[in-house]
C-alpha positions in Angstrom: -34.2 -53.4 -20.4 -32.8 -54.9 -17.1 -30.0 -52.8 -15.8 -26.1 -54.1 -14.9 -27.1 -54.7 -11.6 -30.4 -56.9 -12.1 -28.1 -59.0 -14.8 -25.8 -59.5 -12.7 -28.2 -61.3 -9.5 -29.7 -63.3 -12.1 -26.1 -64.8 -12.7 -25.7 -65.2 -9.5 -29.2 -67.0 -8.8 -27.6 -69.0 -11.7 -24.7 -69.9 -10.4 -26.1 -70.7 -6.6 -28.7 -73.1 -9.1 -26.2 -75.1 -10.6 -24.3 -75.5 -7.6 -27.9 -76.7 -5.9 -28.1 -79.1 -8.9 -24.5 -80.2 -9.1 -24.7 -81.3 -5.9 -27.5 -83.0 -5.8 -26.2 -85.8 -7.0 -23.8 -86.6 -4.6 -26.4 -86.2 -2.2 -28.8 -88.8 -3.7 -25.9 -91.0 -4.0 -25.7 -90.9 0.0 -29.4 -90.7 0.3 -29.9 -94.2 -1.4 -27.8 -96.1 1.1 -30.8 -95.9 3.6 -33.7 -96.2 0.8 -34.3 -97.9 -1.7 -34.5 -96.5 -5.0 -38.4 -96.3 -5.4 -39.5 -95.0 -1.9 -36.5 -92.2 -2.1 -37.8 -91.4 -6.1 -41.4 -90.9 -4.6 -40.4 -89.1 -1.6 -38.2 -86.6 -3.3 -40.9 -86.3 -6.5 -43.9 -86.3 -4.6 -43.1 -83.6 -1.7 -41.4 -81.4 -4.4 -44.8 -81.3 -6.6 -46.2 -80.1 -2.8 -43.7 -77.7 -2.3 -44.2 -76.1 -5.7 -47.7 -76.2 -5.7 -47.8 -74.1 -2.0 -45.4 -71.8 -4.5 -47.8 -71.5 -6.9 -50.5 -70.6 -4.3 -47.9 -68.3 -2.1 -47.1 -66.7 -5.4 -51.2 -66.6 -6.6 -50.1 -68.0 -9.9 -53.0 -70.1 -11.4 -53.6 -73.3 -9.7 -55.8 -75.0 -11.9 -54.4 -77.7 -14.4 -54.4 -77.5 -18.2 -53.9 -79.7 -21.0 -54.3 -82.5 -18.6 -53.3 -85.3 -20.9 -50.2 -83.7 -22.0 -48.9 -82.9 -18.4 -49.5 -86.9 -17.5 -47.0 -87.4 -20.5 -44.9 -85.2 -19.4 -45.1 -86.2 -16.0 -44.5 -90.1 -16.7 -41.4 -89.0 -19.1 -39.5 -85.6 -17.0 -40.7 -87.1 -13.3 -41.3 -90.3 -13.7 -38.9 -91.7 -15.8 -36.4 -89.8 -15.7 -36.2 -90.2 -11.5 -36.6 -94.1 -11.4 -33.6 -94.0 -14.3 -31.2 -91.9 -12.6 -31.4 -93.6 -9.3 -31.3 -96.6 -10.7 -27.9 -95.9 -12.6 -26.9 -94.5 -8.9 -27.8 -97.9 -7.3 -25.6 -99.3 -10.0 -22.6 -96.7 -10.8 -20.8 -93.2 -9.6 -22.8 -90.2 -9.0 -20.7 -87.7 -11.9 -20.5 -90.2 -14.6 -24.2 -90.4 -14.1 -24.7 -86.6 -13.7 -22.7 -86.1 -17.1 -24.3 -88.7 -19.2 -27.5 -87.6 -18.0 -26.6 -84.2 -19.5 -25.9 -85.9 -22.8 -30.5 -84.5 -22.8 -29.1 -81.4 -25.3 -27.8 -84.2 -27.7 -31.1 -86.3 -27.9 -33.3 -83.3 -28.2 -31.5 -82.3 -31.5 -32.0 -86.1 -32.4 -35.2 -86.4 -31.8 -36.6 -83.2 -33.2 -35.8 -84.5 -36.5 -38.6 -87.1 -36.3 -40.6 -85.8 -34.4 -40.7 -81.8 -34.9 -39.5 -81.8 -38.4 -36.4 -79.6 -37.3 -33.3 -81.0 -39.3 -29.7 -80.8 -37.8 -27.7 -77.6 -39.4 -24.5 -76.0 -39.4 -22.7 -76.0 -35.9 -25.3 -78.2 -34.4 -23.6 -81.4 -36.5 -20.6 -80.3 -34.6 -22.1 -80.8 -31.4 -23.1 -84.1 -32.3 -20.2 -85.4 -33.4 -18.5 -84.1 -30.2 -21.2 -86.2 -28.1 -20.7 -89.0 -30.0 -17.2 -89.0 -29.6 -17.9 -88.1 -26.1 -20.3 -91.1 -25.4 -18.0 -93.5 -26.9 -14.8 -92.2 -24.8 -16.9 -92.3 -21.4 -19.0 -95.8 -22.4 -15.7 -97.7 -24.1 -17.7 -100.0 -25.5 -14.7 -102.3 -26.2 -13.6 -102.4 -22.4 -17.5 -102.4 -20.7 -16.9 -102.6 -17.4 -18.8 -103.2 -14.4 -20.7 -100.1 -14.3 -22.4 -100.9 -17.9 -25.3 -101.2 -16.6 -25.4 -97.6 -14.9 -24.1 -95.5 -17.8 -27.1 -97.2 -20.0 -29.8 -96.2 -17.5 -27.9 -92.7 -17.4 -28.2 -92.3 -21.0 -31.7 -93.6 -21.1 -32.6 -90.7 -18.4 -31.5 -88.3 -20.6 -33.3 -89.3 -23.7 -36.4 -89.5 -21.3 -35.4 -85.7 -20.2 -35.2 -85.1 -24.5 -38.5 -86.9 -24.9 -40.1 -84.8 -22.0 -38.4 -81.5 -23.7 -40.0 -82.4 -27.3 -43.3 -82.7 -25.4 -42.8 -79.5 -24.2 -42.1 -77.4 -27.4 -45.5 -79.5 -29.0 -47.2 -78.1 -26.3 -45.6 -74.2 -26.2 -46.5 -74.9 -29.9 -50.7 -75.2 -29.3 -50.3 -73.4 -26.2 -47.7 -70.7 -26.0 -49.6 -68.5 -22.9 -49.2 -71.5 -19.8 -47.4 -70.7 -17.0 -44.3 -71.8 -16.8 -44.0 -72.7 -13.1 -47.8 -74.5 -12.8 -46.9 -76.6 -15.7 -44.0 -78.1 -13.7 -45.4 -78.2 -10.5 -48.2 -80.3 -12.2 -46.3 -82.3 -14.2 -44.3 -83.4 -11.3 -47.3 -84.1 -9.3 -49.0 -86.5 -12.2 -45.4 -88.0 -12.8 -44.5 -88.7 -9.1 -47.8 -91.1 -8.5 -46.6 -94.4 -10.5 -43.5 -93.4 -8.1 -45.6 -93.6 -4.9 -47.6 -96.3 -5.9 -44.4 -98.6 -6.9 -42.8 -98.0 -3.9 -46.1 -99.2 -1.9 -46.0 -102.3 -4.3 -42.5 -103.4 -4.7 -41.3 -104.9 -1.7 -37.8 -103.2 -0.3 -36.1 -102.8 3.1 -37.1 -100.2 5.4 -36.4 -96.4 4.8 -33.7 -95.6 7.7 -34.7 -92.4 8.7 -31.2 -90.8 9.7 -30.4 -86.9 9.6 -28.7 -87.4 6.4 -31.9 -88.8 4.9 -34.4 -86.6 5.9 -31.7 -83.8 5.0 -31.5 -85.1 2.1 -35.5 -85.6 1.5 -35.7 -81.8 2.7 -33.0 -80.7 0.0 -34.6 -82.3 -2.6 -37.8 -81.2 -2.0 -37.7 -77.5 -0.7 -34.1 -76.3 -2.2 -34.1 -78.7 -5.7 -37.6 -77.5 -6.1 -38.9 -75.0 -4.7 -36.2 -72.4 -4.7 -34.0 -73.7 -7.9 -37.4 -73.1 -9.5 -37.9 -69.2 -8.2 -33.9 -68.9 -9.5 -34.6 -70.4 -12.5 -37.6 -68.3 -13.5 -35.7 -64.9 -11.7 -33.1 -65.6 -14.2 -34.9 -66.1 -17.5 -36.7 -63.3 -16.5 -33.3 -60.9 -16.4 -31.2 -63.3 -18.8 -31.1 -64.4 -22.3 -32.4 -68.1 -22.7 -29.4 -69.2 -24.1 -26.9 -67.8 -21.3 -29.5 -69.3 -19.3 -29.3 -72.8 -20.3 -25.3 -72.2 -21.2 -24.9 -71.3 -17.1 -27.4 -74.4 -15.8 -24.6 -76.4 -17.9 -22.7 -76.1 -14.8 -24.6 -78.6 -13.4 -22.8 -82.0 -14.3 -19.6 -80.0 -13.7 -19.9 -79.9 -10.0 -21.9 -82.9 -10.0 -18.3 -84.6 -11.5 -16.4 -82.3 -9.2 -18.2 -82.6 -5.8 -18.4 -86.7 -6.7 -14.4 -86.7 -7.5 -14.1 -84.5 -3.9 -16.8 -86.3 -1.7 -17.5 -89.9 -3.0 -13.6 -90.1 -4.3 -15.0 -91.0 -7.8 -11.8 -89.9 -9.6 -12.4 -90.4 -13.6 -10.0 -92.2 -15.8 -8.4 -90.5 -18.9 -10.7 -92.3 -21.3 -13.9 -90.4 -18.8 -12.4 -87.0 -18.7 -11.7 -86.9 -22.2 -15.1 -87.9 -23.0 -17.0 -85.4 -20.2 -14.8 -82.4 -21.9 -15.8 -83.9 -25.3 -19.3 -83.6 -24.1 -18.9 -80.4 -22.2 -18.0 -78.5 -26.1 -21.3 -79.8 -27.5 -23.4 -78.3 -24.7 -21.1 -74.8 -25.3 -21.7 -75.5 -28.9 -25.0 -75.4 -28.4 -26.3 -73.3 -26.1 -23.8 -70.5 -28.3 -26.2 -71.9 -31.1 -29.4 -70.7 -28.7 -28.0 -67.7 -27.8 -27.2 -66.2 -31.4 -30.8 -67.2 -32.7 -32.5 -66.3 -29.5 -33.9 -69.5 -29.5 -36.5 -70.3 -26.6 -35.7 -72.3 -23.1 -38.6 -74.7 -22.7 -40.5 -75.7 -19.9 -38.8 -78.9 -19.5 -34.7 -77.9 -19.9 -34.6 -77.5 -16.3 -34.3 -80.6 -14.3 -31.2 -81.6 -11.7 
């Protein structure tokens, strides 16, 4: 049993994750304005498979990829697609609608599991959809589309890829529950970030400007949004339930919204706010859910 104290630095480690996260995505938001979207995506995926895997060896964890196939899929829907998507919608629209929508993954898992894992929608999970629903439709107004249509779509598309990646995952903790957790996303990422590198060598774009800001930015993305979100995230489900767990790494769009309002002055509307806190309950409603039937976190809920 992990004592007060140990509980209580796995919060923290938490807390100092989601703030790494949340703020992420004001920093890709600056980060794309001397990139373009593909060479930043394969920059920031690329290096942070490298980082992880010198974690994997500075932490003698098993190197050697398995279930090779699987992790390409995985790869092409967490990495890939999920990156090109939620830059995209950040070349087109704000950096905390995006972060938010994004976070709409939750939602699309319990969607999706229905098809494809045979587990039905029960009880206080029909809640939390109805609360994203409403959520969606307050933040997207589809009667009023403005300019930014285009980005909210491609936000909401990265976060089905992120549920599509997640349902991946379970198959796979299914067949093979003994992988480990931290070489099956430092793989993952590797296989996922090539299409990235090998777009951005194909598609023509302008230079990369290689300011401070940008190679700060490459560096947080890489060693911090990798490397050590990924040592707090496995510290903490180490000393944590999974559901507080994924309840805390919530946080995430929250200061994602909050350092965008502060930083980028993207100050939402009343029809936004009332559909982020609409969305908001249905993540609490959920990860309550996964915290009374100890339901597990799987490899591929954690992504900034």
């Amino acid at each position: 049993m992990p004592n007060k104290n140990s509980g209580l630095r796995a919060l923290v480690a938490l807390l100092l994750l989601a703030i790494i996260w949340g703020y992420n995505w004001v920093v890709m938001k600056h980060a794309l304005q001397d990139a373009g979207a593909f060479s930043f995506g394969a920059l920031r995926t690329f290096l942070g498979a490298l980082c992880l895997m010198a974690l994997l060896a500075l932490l003698r964890k098993p190197m050697r990829p398995h279930e090779i196939p699987t992790l390409i899929l995985l790869g092409m829907l967490q990495t890939g697609g999920f990156t090109d998507l939620i830059l995209w919608a950040l070349v087109e629209g704000g950096a905390g609608k995006t972060a938010v929508l994004t976070y709409t993954m939750p939602f699309w898992v319990m969607v999706l599991a229905w098809p494809f894992l045979g587990e039905k929608i029960r009880g206080t999970q029909w809640l939390a959809v109805v609360l994203s629903v409403a959520g969606l439709l307050f933040i997207l107004d589809p009667i009023h589309l403005g300019t930014d249509a285009l980005s909210m779509i491609l936000a909401v598309l990265a976060g089905v890829s992120w549920a599509l990646a997640v349902i991946v995952a379970k198959k796979l903790h299914q067949r093979v529950p003994d992988l480990d957790l931290l070489s099956l996303t430092a793989w993952q990422m590797f296989f996922g970030s090539l299409p990235l590198v090998a777009v951005a060598f194909m598609v023509p774009a302008e230079p990369i400007h290689w300011t401070a800001y940008f190679s700060g930015a490459i560096a947080y993305n890489a060693v911090l949004c990798n490397a050590l979100a990924w040592l707090l995230w496995l510290y903490a489900l180490q000393r944590l339930e999974a559901g507080m767990a994924s309840m805390i790494s919530m946080l995430t769009p929250v200061i994602g919204v909050l350092a965008a309002w502060w930083e980028l002055g993207e100050q939402p509307n009343l029809m936004e706010m009332t559909g982020m806190l609409l969305i908001a309950a249905s993540l609490i409603v959920i990860s309550i859910r996964g915290m009374r039937q100890h339901e597990k976190v799987d490899c591929a809920i954690a992504q900034e």
